[in-house]
C-alpha positions as CSV (number, residue, x, y, z in Angstrom):
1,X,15.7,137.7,-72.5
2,X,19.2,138.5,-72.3
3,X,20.5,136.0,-69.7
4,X,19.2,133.2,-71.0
5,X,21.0,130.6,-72.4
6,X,18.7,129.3,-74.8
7,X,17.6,132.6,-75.9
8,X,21.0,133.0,-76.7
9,X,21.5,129.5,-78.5
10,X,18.3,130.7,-80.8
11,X,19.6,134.4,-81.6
12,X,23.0,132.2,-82.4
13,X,25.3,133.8,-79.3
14,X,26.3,130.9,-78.2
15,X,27.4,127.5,-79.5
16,X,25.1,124.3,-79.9
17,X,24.7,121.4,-81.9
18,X,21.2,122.2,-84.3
19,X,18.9,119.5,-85.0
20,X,16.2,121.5,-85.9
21,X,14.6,125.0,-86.3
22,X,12.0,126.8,-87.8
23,X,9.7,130.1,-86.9
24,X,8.5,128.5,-83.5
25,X,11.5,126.7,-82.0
26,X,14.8,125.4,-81.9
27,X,16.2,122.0,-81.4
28,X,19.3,121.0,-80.4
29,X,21.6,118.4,-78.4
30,X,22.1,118.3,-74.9
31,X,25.6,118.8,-73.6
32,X,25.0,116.8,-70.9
33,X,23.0,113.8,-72.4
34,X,21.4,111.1,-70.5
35,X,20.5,109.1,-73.4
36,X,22.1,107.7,-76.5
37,X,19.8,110.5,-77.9
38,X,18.7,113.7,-76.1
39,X,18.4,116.8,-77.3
40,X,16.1,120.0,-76.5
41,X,12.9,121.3,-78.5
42,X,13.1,125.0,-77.6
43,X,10.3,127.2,-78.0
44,X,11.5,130.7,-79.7
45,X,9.2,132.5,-77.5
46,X,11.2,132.8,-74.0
47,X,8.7,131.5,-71.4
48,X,10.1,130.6,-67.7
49,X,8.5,127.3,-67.3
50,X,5.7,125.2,-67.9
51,X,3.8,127.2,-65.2
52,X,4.0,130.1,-67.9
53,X,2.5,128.8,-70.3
54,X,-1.4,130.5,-71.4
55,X,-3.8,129.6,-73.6
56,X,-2.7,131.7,-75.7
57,X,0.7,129.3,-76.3
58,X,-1.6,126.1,-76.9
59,X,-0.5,126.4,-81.1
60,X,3.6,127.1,-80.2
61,X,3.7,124.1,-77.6
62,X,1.6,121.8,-80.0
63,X,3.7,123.0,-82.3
64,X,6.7,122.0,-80.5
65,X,5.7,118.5,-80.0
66,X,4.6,118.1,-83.5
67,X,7.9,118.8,-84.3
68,X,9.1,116.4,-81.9
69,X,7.3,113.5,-83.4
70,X,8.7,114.5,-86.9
71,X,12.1,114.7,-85.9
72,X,11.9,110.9,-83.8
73,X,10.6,109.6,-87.0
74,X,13.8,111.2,-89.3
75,X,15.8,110.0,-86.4
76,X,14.3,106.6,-86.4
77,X,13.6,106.5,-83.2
78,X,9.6,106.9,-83.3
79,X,8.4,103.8,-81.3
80,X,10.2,104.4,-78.1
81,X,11.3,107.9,-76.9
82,X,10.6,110.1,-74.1
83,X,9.7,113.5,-73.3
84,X,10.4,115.7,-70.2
85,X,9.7,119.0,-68.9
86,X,11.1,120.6,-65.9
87,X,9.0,122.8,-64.1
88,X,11.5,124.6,-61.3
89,X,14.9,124.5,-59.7
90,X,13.1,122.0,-57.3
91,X,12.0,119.8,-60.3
92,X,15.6,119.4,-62.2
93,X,15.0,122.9,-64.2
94,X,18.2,124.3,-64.6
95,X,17.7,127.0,-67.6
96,X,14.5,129.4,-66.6
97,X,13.1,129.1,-70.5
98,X,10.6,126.8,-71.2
99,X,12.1,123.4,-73.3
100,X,11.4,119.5,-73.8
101,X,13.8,117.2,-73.0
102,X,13.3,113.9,-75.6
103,X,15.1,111.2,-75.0
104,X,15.8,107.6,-76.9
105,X,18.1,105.2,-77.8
106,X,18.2,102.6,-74.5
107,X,15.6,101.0,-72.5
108,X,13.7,103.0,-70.4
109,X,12.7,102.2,-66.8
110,X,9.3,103.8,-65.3
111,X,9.7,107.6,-64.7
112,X,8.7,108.3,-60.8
């Protein structure tokens, strides 16, 4: 999609840090983090939001969150991280394409 941000971060139009990438997604630190470590796991394949998502992307967003768990393991951060998704403006979604927040590095409090 041409507008999008992250479509553009993937295609390499526009600057981020890379933690990550292969065939499937894209990983990369968040400019505004909330964490000691936060970055985004970006699916290649521009979807909207969660509420997109089909059957048919079960293997991309397993995918993603296999890659996820390999990456908090190189990071060494394995035992304690989390991960969000924003579904809509309402819901703290600010980029209309589909992505995982993960988060680690402090104490967490319960998410409400």
């Amino acid at each position: 999609m041409k507008d999008c941000l992250f479509c553009k971060i993937i295609d390499g139009d526009a600057p981020a840090k890379k933690v990550y990438e292969d065939g499937l997604c894209f990983a990369f630190y968040d400019n505004s983090p909330q964490a000691p470590t936060h970055f985004l796991v970006v699916p290649r394949k521009h979807l909207n939001s969660a509420a997109d998502i089909t059957e048919a992307d079960a293997m991309m967003v397993g995918h993603c969150y296999a890659v996820i768990a390999m990456l908090s393991r190189v990071l060494g951060f394995a035992d304690n991280y989390r991960v969000v998704t924003n579904t809509g403006s309402g819901a703290g979604q600010s980029v209309q394409h589909l992505h995982f927040h993960v988060l680690a590095g402090k104490k967490m409090g319960p998410f409400v």
